[in-house]
Each structure stands twice: as structure tokens, then as C-alpha cells.
C-alpha positions as CSV (number, residue, x, y, z in Angstrom):
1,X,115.7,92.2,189.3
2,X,117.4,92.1,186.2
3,X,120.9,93.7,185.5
4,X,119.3,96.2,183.4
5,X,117.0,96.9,185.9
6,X,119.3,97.5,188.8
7,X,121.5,100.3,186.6
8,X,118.3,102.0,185.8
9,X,117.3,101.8,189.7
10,X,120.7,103.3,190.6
11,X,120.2,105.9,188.3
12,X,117.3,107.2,189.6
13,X,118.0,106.8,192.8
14,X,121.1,110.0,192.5
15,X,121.9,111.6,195.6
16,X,122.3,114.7,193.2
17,X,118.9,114.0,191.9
18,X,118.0,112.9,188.4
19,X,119.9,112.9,185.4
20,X,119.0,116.1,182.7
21,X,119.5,116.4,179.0
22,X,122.0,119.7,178.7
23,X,120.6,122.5,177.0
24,X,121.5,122.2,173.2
25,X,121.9,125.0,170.8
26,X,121.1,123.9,167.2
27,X,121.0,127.5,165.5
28,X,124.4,126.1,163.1
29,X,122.4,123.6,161.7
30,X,118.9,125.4,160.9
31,X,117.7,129.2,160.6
32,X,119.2,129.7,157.2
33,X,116.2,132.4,156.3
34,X,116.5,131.5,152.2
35,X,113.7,132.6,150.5
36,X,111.7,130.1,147.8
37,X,113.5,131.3,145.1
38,X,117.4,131.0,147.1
39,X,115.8,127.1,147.9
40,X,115.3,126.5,144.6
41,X,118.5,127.7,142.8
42,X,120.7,126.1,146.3
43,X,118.6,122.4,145.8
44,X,119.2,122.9,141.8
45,X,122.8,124.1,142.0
46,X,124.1,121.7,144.6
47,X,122.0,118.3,142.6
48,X,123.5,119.2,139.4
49,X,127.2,119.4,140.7
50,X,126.8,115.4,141.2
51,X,125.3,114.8,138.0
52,X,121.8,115.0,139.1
53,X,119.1,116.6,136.2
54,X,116.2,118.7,137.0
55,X,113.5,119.1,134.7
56,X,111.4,122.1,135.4
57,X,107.8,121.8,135.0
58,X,104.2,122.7,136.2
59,X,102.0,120.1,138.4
60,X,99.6,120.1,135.8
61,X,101.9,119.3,133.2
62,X,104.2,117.1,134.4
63,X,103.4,113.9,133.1
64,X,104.1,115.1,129.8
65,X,107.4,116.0,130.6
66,X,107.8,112.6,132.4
67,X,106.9,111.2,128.6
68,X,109.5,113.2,127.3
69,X,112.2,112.3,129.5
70,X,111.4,108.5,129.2
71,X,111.5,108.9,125.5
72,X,114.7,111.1,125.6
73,X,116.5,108.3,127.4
74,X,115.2,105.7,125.4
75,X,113.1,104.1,128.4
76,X,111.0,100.9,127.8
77,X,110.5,98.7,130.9
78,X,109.2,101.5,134.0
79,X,108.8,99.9,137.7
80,X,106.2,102.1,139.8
81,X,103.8,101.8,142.3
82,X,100.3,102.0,141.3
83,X,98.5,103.7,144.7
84,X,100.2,106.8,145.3
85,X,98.7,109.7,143.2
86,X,102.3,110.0,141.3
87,X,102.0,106.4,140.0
88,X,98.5,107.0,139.5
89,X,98.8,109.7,137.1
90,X,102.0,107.8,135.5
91,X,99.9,105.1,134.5
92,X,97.0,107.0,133.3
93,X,99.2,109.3,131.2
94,X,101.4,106.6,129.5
95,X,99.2,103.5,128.8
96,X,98.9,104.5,125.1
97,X,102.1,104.7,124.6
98,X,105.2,102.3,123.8
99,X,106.4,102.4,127.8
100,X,105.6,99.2,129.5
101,X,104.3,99.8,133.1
102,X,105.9,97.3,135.7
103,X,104.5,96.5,138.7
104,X,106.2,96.6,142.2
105,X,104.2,95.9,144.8
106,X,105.3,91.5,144.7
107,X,107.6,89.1,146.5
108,X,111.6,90.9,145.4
109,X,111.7,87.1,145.2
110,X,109.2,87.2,142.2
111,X,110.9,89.6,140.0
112,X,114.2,90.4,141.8
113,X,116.3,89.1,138.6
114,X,113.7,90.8,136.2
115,X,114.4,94.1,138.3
116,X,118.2,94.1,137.9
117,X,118.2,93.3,134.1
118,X,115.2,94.5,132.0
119,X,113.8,97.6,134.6
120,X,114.8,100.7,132.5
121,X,113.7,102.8,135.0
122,X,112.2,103.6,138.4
123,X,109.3,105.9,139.0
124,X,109.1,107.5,142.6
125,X,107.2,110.6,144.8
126,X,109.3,112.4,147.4
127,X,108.1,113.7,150.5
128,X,110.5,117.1,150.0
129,X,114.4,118.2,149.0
130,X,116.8,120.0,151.2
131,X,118.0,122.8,149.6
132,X,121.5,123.3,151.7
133,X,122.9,120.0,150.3
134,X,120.8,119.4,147.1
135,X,119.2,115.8,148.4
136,X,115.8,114.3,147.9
137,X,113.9,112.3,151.1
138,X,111.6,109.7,150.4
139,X,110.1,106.8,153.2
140,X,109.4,103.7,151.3
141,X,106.4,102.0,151.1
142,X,104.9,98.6,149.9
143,X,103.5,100.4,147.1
144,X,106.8,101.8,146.4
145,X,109.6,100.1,147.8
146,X,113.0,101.5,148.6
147,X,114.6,98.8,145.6
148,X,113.0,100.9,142.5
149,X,114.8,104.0,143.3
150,X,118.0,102.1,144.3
151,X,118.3,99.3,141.6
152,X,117.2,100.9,137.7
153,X,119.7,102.0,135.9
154,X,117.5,105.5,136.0
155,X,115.9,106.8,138.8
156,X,113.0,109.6,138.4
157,X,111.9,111.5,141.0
158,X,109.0,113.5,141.3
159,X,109.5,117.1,143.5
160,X,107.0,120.1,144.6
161,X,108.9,122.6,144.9
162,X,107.3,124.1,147.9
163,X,108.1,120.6,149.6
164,X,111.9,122.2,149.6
165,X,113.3,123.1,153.3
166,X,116.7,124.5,153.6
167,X,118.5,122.0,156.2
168,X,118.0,118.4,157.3
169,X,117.1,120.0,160.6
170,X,114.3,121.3,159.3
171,X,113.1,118.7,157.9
172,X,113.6,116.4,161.0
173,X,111.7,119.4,163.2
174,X,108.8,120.3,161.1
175,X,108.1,117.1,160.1
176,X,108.2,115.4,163.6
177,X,111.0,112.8,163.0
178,X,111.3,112.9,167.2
179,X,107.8,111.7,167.6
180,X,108.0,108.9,164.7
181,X,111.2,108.1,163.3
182,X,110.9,106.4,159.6
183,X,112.4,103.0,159.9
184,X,113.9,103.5,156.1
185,X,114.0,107.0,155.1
186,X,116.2,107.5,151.9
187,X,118.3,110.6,151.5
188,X,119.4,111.2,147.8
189,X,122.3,113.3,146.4
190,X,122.4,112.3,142.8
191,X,123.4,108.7,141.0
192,X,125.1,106.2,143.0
193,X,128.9,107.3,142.9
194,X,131.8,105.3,144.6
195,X,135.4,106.2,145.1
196,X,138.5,104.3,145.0
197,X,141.7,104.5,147.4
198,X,142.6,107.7,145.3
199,X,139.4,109.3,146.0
200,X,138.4,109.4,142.5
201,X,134.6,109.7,142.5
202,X,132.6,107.2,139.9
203,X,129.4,107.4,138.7
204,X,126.5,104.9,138.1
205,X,128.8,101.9,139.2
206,X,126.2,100.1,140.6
207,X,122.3,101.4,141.4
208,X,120.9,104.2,138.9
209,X,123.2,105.6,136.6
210,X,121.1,108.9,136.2
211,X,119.2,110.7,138.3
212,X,116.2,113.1,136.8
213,X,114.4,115.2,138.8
214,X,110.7,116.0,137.9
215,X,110.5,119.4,139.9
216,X,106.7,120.4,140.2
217,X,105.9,124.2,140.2
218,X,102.5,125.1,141.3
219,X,102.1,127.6,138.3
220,X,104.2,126.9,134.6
221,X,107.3,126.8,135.0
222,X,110.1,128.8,133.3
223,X,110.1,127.4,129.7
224,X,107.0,125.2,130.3
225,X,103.3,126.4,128.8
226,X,101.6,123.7,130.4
């Protein structure tokens, strides 16, 4: 019997009987009761106060909006996957145009210098945004690994807005984190941002410089005809 074995054999074997998990009361960290709307104007509020952008816009409209933020920021070289339906409609809505499309499902060996100095940009989906803290959560995939939100110098991320929950709690519980942990999942508050001894907050000193949120509305959005 291993040593591992006989502590676990010990343990069960309690004269007080076996070991329980104490009752635990999470109602400080969920139960927040915001409606839509108080999501919305918490996720937008909090992103912007670390230089995160949100672009309003409808889900059938978006990729225009996409084209206009790539051309606003002077965007040439894009990295994005090419399965997922975001990267999908990307593709299909900017191969006339001047963007060039890069692909990232290869070796980091392959194009890992390529990546760090001629990507413009990197093109994600998220799975949803938490509204208490203004952060975005993607799990990373082959098709569009963790590197393309991480390494560009602009990162642009594509949000439903009914994806939004109000706490990380929530997302955990209603998404079943418990039952199958991700073994990557990325939490985003705005640009990269350091700090020195001072605690003097940077911006964009390494990984993406900006951070543009493509927030998806199911009908047009405020401002947006599409």
C-alpha cells in the first residue's frame, strides 16, 4: 500500500465517521438581480475605465462595423480562425477588401516570429462578459488559439450581449465549470497594463495595445441601421 493510500485509508476509516464539505454560503458573490439593460451599462462602464472600446452593433450587421474598425485603426495583417462562425463571416465579409486574412490554426513554431511583428490584429468569439467587473471569457481552441488574443498589438472581440452574466459565479454555475473545468479559460479586462513599484498602471506594454469590443445586439443597436 502506497503512502497515499494508507492517508486516504485512515481517513475513511474516522471513528467520527467520514469527513463532510461545510455548508457554504455564496449569496456575496452572485444574486445581483441587474436587469439586461443594468448588465450592459455595468460591462460597458467598467471595460472602458481600463481603456477597453465597445462598438455597439446589430448581429446582422456587425461585420461591417468590424470593416470599419479595422480601417479606423489602420489594420492590414488580421490573424483568425477560419471554423468558428465569427471567423467564418470575417472572412466572407472582408475578402474584397485590402485586409489580408492570416491564418492560425499552424505550428506557433511556423509563424511565431511573423505573429509578433507583422499581425496587426487578432480576431476572436467570446463565450460571454461579466458585467460586475467588465471582463470578457473565451476557452481557446485549435482554431483559435489563446496567442491571437494575447500577442497583436489589437485585440477584437466579438460579444452577444445576452451572453452577459453579472458575476464570475454565475458564469462558473450556469455554465457547469464544476462538471468540466476549461484547461485555459481567458478572463479579459481591457489591454495588457503592467505597473511599476509605484503602482503606476501602463498600457499596451506588451500583448495588445487596444482592446475593441464588437458588442452584438439581437435587434440594431443604438446608432446602428443595420
Amino acid at each position: 500500500m502506497s503512502a497515499r493510500d494508507a492517508i486516504l485509508k485512515r481517513l475513511r476509516e474516522r471513528t467520527d465517521g467520514p469527513l463532510s464539505a461545510p455548508e457554504s454560503d455564496f449569496a456575496v458573490v452572485t444574486h445581483r438581480g441587474w436587469s439586461g439593460q443594468e448588465r450592459l451599462e455595468r460591462f460597458e462602464r467598467w471595460i472602458a475605465s481600463v481603456h477597453g472600446e465597445v462598438v455597439h452593433t446589430s448581429r446582422k450587421g456587425w461585420t461591417e462595423a468590424l470593416a470599419r474598425v479595422l480601417a479606423d485603426k489602420g489594420v492590414r495583417r488580421l490573424a483568425l480562425g477560419k471554423q468558428h462562425p465569427v471567423a467564418a463571416e470575417a472572412r466572407q465579409a472582408l475578402v474584397d477588401t485590402e485586409v489580408e486574412l492570416v491564418d492560425v490554426n499552424r505550428d506557433i513554431e511556423a509563424w511565431q516570429r511573423e505573429q509578433f511583428e507583422s499581425v496587426d490584429a487578432g480576431l476572436t468569439s467570446t463565450l460571454g462578459g461579466i458585467a460586475e467587473t467588465g471582463s470578457l471569457w473565451l476557452w481557446p481552441t485549435p482554431d483559435e488559439p489563446r496567442l491571437i488574443s494575447l500577442v497583436p498589438s489589437i485585440h477584437v472581440a466579438v460579444l452577444d450581449a445576452d451572453t452577459l452574466e453579472d458575476t464570475l459565479f454565475d458564469v462558473v454555475e450556469k455554465h457547469g465549470w464544476a462538471n468540466g473545468m476549461p484547461t485555459n479559460a481567458l478572463l479579459i479586462s481591457g489591454p495588457s497594463k503592467t505597473a511599476d513599484i509605484e503602482q503606476t498602471l501602463a498600457y499596451g506594454v506588451h500583448g495588445p495595445r487596444e482592446l475593441v469590443v464588437l458588442l452584438r445586439h439581437a435587434s440594431a443597436a443604438p446608432g446602428d441601421e443595420k
